[in-house]
C-alpha positions as CSV (number, residue, x, y, z in Angstrom):
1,X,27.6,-26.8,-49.1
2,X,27.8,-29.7,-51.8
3,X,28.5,-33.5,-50.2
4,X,31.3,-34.9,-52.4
5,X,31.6,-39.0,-51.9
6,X,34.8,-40.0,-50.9
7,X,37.2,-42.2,-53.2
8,X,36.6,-45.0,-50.6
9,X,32.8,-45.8,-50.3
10,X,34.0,-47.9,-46.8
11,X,35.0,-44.6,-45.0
12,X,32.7,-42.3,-47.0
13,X,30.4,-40.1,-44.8
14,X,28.4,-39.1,-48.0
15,X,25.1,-40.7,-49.0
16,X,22.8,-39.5,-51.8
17,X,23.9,-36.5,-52.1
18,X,23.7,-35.5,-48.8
19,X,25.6,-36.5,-45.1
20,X,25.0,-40.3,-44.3
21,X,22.7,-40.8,-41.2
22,X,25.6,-42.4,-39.0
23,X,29.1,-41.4,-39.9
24,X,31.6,-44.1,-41.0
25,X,34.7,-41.6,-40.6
26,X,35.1,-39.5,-37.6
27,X,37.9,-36.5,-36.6
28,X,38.6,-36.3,-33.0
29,X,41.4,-34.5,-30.9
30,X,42.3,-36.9,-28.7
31,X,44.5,-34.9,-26.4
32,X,41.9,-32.8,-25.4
33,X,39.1,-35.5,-25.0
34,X,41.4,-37.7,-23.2
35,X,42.5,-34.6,-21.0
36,X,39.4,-34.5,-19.1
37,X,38.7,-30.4,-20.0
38,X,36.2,-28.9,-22.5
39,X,37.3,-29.5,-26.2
40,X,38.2,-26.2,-28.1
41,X,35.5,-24.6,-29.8
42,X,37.1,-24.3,-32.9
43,X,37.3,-28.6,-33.3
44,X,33.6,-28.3,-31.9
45,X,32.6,-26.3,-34.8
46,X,34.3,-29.2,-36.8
47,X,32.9,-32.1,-35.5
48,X,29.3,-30.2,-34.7
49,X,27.3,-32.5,-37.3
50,X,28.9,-35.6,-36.2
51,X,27.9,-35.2,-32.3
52,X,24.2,-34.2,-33.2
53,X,23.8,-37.7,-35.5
54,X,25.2,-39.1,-32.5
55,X,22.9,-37.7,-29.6
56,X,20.1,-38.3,-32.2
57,X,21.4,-42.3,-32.6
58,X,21.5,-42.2,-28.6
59,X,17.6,-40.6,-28.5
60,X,16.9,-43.3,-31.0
61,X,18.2,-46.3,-29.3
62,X,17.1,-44.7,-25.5
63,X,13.8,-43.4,-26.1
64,X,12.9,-40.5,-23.7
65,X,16.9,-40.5,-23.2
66,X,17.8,-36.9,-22.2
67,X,21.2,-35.8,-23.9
68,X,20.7,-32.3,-23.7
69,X,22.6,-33.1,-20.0
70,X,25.2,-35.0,-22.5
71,X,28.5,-33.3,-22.8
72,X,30.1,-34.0,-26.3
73,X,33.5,-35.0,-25.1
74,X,31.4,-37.9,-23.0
75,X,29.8,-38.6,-26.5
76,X,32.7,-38.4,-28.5
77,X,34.5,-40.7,-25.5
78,X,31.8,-43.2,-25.7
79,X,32.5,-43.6,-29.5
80,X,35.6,-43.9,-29.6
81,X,35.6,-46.8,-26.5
82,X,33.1,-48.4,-29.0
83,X,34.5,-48.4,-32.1
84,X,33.5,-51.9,-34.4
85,X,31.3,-53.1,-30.7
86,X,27.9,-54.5,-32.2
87,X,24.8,-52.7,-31.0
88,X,27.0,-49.5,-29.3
89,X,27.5,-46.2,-30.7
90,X,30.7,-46.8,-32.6
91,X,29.1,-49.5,-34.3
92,X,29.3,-48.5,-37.5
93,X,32.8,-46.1,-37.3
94,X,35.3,-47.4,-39.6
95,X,37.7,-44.7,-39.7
96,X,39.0,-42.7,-37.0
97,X,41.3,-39.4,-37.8
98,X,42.8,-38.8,-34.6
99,X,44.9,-35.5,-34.1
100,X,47.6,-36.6,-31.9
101,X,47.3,-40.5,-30.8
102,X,45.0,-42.9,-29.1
103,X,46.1,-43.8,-25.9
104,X,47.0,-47.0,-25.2
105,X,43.7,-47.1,-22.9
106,X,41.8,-47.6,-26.7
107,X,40.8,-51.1,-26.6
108,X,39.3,-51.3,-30.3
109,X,40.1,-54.9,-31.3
110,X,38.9,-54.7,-35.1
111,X,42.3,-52.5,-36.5
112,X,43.5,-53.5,-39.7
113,X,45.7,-50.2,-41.0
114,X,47.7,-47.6,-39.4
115,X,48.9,-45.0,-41.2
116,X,51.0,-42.4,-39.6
117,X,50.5,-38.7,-41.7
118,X,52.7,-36.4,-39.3
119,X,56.4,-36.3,-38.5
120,X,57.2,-39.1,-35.4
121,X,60.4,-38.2,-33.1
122,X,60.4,-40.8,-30.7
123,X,60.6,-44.5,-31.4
124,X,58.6,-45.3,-28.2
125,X,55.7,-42.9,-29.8
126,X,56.3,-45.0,-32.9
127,X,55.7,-47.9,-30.7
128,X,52.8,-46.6,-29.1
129,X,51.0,-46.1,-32.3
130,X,51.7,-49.6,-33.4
131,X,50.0,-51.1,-30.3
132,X,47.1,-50.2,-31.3
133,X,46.7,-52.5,-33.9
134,X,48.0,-55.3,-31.7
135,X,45.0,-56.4,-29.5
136,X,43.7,-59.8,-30.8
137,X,40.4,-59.7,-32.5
138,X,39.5,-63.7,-31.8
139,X,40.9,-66.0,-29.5
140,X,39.6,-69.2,-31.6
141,X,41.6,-72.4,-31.0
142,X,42.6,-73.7,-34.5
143,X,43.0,-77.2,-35.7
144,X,46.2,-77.1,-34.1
145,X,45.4,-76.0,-31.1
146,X,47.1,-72.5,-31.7
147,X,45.6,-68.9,-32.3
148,X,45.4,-67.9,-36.2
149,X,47.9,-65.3,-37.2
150,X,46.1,-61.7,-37.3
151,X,47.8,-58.9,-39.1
152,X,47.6,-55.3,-38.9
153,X,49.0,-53.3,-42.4
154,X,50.8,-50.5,-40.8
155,X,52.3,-47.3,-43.3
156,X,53.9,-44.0,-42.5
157,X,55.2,-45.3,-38.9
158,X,59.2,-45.4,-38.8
159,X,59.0,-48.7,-36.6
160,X,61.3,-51.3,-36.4
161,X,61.6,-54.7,-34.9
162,X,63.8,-57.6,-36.1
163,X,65.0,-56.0,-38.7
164,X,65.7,-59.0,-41.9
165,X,66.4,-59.2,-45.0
166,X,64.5,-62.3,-46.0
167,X,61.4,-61.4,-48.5
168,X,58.3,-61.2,-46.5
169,X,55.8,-63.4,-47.9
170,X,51.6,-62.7,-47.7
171,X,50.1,-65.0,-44.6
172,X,47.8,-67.6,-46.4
173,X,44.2,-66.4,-46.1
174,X,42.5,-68.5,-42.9
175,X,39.5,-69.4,-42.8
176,X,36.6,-66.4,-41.7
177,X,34.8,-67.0,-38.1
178,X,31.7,-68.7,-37.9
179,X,29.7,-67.2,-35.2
180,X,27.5,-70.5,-33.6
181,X,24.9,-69.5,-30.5
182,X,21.2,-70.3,-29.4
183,X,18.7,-68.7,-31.8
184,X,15.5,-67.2,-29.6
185,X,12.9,-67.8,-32.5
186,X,14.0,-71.6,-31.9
187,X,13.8,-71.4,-28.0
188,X,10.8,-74.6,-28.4
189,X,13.7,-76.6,-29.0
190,X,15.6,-76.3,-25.9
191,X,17.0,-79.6,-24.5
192,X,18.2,-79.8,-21.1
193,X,20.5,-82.2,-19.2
194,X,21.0,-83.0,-15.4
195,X,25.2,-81.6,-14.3
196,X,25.9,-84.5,-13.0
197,X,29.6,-84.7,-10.6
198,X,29.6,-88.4,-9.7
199,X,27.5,-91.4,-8.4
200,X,26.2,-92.7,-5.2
201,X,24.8,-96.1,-4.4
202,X,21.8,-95.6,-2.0
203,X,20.3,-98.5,-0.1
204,X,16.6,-97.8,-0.2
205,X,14.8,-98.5,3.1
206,X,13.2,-102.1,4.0
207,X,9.7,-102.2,3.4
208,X,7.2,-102.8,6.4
209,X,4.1,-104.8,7.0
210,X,1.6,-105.3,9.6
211,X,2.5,-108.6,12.1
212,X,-0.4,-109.0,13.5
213,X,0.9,-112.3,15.5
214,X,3.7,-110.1,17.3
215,X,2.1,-107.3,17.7
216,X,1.2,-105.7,21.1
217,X,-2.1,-104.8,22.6
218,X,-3.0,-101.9,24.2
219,X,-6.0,-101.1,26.9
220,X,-6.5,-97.5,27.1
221,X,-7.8,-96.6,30.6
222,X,-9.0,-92.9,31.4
223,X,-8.4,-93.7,35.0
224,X,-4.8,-94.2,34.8
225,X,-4.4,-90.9,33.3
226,X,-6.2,-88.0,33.6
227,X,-8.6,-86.0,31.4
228,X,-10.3,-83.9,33.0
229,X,-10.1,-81.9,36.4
230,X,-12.3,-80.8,39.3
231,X,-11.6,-77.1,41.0
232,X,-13.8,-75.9,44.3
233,X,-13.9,-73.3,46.5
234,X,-14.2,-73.8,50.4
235,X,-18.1,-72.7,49.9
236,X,-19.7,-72.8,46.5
237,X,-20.5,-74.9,43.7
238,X,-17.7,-77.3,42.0
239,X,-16.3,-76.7,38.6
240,X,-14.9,-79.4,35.6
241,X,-12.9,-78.8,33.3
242,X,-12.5,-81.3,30.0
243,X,-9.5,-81.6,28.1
244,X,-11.1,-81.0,24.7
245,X,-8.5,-82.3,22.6
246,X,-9.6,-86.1,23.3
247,X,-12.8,-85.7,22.5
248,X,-14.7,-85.9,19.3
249,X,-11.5,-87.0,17.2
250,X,-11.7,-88.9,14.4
251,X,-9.8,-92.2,13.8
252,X,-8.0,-91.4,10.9
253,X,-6.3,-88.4,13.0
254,X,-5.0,-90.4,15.8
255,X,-3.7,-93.0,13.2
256,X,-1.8,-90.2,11.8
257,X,-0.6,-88.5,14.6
258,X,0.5,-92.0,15.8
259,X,2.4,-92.9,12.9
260,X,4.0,-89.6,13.0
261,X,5.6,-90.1,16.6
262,X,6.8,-93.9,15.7
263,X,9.2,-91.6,12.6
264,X,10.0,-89.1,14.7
265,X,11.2,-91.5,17.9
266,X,11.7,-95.1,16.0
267,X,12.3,-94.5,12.0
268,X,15.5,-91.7,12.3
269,X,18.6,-92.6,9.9
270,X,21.5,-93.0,11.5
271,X,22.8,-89.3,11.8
272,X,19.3,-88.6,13.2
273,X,17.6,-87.1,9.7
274,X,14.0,-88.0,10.0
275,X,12.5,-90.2,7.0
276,X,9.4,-89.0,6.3
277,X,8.7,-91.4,3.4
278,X,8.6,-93.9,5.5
279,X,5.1,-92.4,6.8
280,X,2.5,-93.9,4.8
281,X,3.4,-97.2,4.8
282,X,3.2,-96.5,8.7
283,X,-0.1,-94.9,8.1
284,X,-1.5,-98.7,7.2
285,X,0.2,-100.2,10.2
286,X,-1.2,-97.5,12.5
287,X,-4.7,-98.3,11.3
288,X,-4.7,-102.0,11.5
289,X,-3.1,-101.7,15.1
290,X,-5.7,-99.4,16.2
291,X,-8.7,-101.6,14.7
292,X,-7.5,-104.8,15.9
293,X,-5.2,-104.6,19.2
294,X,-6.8,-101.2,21.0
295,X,-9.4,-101.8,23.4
296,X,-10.8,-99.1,25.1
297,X,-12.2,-98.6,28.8
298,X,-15.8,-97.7,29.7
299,X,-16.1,-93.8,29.4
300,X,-12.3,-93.5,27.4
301,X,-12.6,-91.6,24.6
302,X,-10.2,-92.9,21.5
303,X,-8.5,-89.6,21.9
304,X,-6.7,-90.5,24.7
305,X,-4.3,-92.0,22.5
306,X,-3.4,-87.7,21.5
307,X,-2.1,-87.5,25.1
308,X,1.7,-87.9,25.8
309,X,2.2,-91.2,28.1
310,X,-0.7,-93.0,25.6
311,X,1.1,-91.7,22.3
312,X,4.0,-93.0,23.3
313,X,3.3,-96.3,24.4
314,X,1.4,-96.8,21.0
315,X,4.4,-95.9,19.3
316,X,6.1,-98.4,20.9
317,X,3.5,-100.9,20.1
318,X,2.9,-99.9,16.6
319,X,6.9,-100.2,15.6
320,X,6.8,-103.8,17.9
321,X,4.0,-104.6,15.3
322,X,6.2,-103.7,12.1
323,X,8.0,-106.7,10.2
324,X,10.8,-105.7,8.4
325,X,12.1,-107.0,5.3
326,X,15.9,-106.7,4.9
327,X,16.6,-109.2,1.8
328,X,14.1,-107.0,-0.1
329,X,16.2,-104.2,-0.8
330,X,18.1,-103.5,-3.7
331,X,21.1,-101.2,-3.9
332,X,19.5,-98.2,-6.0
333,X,22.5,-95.6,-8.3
334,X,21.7,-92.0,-8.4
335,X,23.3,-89.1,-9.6
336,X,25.3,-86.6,-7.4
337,X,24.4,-83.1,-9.1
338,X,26.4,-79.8,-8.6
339,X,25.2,-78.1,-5.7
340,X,24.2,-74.8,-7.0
341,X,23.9,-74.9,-10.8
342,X,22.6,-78.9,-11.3
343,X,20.8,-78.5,-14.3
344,X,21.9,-77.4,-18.0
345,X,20.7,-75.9,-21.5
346,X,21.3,-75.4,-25.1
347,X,20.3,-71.6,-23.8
348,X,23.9,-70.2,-23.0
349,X,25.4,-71.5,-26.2
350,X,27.3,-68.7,-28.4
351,X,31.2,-68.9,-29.7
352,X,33.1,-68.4,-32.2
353,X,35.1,-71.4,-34.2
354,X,36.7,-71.4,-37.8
355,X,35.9,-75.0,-38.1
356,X,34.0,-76.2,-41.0
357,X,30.2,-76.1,-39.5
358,X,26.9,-76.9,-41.3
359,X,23.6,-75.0,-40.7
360,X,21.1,-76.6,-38.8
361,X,17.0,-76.8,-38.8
362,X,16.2,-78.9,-36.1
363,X,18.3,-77.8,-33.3
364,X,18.4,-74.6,-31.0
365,X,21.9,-74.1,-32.1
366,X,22.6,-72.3,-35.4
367,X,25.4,-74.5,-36.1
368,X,27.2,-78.0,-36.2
369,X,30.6,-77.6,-36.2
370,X,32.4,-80.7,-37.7
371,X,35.4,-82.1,-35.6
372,X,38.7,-82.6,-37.2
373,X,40.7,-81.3,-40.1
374,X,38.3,-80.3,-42.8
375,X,35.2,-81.4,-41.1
376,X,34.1,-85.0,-39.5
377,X,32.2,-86.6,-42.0
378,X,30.1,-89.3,-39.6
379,X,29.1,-86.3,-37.5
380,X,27.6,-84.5,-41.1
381,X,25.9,-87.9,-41.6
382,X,24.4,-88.3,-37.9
383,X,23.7,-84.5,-37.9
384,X,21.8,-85.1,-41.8
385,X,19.6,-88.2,-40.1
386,X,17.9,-86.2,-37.0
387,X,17.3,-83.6,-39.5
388,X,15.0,-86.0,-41.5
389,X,14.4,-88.4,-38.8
390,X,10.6,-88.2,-38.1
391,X,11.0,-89.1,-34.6
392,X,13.7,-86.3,-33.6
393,X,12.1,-83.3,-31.7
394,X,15.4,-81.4,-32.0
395,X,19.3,-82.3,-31.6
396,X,22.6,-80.6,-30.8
397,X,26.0,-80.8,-31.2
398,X,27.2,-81.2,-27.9
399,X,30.0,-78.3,-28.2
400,X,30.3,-75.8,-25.8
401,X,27.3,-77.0,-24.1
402,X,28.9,-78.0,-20.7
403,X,27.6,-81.6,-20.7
404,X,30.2,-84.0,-19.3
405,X,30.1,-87.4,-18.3
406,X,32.2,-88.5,-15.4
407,X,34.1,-91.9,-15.3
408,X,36.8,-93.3,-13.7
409,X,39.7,-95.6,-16.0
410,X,42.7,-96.8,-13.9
411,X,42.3,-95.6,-10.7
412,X,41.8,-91.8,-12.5
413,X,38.7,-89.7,-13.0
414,X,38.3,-88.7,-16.1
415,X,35.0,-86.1,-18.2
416,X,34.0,-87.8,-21.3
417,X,32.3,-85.2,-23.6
418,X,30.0,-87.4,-26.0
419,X,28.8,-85.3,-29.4
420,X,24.6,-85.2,-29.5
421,X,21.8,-85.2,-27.6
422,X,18.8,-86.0,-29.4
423,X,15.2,-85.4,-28.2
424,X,12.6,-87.8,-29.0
425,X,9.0,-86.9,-29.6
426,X,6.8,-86.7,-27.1
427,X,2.8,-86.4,-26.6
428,X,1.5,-83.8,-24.2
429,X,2.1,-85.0,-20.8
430,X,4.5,-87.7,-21.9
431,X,7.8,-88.2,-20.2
432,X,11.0,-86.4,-22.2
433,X,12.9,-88.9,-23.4
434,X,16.7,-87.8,-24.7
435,X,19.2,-90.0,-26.2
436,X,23.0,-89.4,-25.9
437,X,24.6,-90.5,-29.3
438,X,28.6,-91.0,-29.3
439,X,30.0,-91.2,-33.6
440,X,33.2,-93.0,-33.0
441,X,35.4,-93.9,-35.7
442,X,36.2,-92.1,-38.9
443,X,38.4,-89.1,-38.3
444,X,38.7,-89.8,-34.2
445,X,41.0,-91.6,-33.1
446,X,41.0,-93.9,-31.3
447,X,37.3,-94.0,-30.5
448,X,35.5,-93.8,-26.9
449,X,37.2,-96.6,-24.4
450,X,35.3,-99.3,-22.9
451,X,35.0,-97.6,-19.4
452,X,33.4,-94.2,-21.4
453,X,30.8,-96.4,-23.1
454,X,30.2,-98.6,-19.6
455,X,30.4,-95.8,-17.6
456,X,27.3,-93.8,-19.9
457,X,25.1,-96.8,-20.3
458,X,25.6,-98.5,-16.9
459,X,26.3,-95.9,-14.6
460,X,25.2,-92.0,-15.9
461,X,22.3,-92.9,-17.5
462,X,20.9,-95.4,-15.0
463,X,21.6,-93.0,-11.9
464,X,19.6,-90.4,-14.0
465,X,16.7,-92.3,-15.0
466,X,16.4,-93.2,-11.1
467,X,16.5,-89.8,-10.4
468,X,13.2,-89.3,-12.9
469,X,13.8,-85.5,-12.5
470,X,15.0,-85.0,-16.0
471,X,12.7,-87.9,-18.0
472,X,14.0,-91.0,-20.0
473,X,17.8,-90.8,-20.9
474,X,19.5,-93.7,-23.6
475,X,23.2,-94.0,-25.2
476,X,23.7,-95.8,-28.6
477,X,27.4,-95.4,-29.9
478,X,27.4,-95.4,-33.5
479,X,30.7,-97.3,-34.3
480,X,30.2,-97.9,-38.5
481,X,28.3,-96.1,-40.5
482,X,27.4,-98.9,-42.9
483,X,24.8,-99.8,-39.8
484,X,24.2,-96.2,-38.3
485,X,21.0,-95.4,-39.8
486,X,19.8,-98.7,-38.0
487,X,21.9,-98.6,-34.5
488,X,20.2,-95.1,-34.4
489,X,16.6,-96.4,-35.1
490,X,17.1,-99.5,-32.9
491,X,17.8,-97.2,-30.1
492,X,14.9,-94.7,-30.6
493,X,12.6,-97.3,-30.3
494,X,14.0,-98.9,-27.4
495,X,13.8,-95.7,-25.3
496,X,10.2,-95.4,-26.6
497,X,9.4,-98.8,-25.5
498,X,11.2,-97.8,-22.2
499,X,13.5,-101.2,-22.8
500,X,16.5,-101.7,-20.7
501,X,19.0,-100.7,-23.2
502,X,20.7,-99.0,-20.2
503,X,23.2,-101.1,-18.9
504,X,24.1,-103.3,-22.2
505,X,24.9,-102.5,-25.6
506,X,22.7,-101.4,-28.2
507,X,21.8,-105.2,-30.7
């Protein structure tokens, strides 16, 4: 047998000399593999070399894979549902020769050319074979918020459909896909960011102190409760029994377990949620109660105070002997997180765009995609300074990220998308600190309203750093870029300096 290359090296299945590794061009009968029986062993004999490079691709990609229990019409099937699919079997199949047709169940997007090389006697068959290059291979939003057009060359197929006379013209060329997604090898510059759904204004608890003038004494008396207990027969000895759990306890364990009953009966919110925070502040109350209003009988052990009636007449005493100190609080804005998913990444990242995009160093993204017709220019220029900037861990174009800031502008809630996240540089053990950069101007228009910039500086970024769950956060809008290089510094070095840039605008 000699291998003779094919006039069209794309579909050939010849390489030097000899037949390729992985075919490009593959026969099938596709009424008998779509029929469910065995194929006919005359097309078996046919297409015998193509299903052993297949079970051997399968063996290579599955070690210890057994495909002996492999029938070849579930081979052949698993190609053809595969054909132009990355990383499947039918990866690399550019050409399928199909006796009879493809069903419309064949749900290869990637067909270019149809050509029809048998008689057709049915216009819906002639339909049916045109479907198959109809499925959509991307479903990228262009500049105009419409699909690009996607053509399929179709010859030998007597199909018609509004018929014209008017010369058809060649579609202009668009622009090719840019795949954009979250490299692995650059997973060390990850940024995260809180999910944030809205705001709440908490009113943190007063704090307490010790009032030693108001505060209650106590005189602890075993007599007036008892602690131990005396059993006897009608003849015999008598027997006592000591309740162990008052003797030989250390101070700093009654203080506690009186502190804990004074939250548990005295220190409950209002819909009866315990506030355990409020317990070591209590703790200090506790102890200068017990040391200088408790006075003990002769023979009363200090852990009489564990017993029930005691316990809870301390805790009466100890929250008498608590001042309170309403004027002191402040109203405190934190962040109201989704419930189940409250935290993002750059890690999910991966779409498709035929915008113009730039390649990136610093960021776990592969790509920048420039807003606007033709690219934004002031996102280039912000994207080109954290490249260089000696103070930028890593950046990201905040595009299909997820990352949405809530505000509300006449009465109406509204998601403000701003475009980077920066991350600073930090020293082991130092706190992350991530700046949110907004590049108005240029080719947007108009640029971020009033109640998007308030909203990030006063109210997101403020509720987040009071959360300190997610480090330092800042927000700089960058509104000429005869200044930007210096607005950005500015900013840097105020979130370094932990200055409160949050809640006024950047100088």
């Amino acid at each position: 047998t000699v291998v003779v290359p094919g006039a069209l090296p794309l579909f050939s299945n010849e390489e030097a000399g000899g037949w390729s590794a992985r075919p490009k061009t593959v026969l099938v009968d596709s009424t008998q593999l779509e029929s469910g029986e065995a194929m006919s062993a005359e097309f078996k004999a046919i297409a015998a070399r193509e299903i052993e490079e297949f079970k051997a691709e399968l063996r290579q990609r599955f070690p210890g894979r057994d495909t002996d229990d492999l029938t070849d019409e579930a081979l052949l099937r698993e190609v053809m549902n595969t054909v132009g699919k990355p990383g499947k079997l039918g990866e690399q199949v550019r050409c399928v020769v199909s006796v009879s047709m493809l069903t419309e169940g064949w749900d290869a997007n990637t067909v270019t050319h149809i050509l029809g090389i048998r008689p057709f006697r049915s216009q819906l068959l002639c339909e049916q074979v045109v479907g198959r290059g109809l499925r959509r291979r991307s479903y990228v939003v262009g500049d105009d918020g419409r699909f690009a057009p996607e053509y399929a060359e179709v010859y030998g197929v007597p199909f018609a459909f509004m018929p014209s006379d008017r010369p058809v013209t060649d579609p202009p060329l668009a622009r090719p896909g840019q795949e954009v997604r979250a490299l692995d090898e650059r997973s060390d510059l990850r940024i995260t960011f809180p999910l944030v759904e809205g705001y709440r204004v908490e009113i943190p608890d007063e704090p307490v102190e010790f009032d030693h003038e108001h505060a209650r004494p106590l005189h602890v008396d075993r007599d007036r409760l008892a602690t131990w207990t005396q059993t006897a027969g009608l003849v015999g000895g008598v027997d006592e029994q000591q309740l162990e759990s008052v003797l030989d306890v250390r101070p700093q364990q009654v203080a506690y377990e009186v502190a804990a009953e004074v939250v548990r009966r005295k220190m409950t919110a209002h819909d009866g949620v315990i506030r355990p925070w409020l317990f070591p502040a209590l703790i200090d109350v506790t102890r200068r109660w017990l040391d200088e209003k408790v006075t003990f009988a002769d023979d009363t052990p200090l852990g009489s105070l564990r017993l029930a009636q005691f316990k809870a007449q301390a805790a009466e005493a100890v929250f008498d002997a608590v001042v309170r100190l309403p004027d002191a609080r402040t109203p405190v804005v934190l962040p109201i997180l989704r419930r189940f998913d409250g935290e993002g990444s750059t890690d999910d990242v991966f779409f498709v765009t035929r915008k113009a995009a730039i390649d990136t160093t610093k960021s776990h993204v592969s790509h920048v995609v420039l807003d606007g017709v033709g690219g934004n220019t002031w996102e280039e220029i912000i994207a080109l300074r954290c490249e260089l900037h000696d103070k930028v861990a890593a950046y990201v174009k905040n595009d299909h990220l997820g990352f949405e800031i809530p505000y509300t502008h006449k009465g109406r809630s509204h998601r403000y998308v701003p475009d980077f996240l920066v991350r600073l540089v930090a020293e082991p053990g130092d706190v992350v600190r991530t700046l949110i950069v907004e590049v108005s101007g240029g080719q947007k228009s108009p640029g971020p309203t009033a109640a998007k910039a308030a909203t990030a500086r006063d109210h997101w970024c403020t509720a987040v750093n009071n959360h300190g769950g997610f480090g330092r956060w800042g927000y700089v809008e960058i509104d000429t870029m005869e200044n930007a290089a210096a607005r950005l510094d500015v900013a840097i070095d105020a979130l370094y300096a932990d200055e409160p840039i949050i809640g006024q605008p950047v100088a």
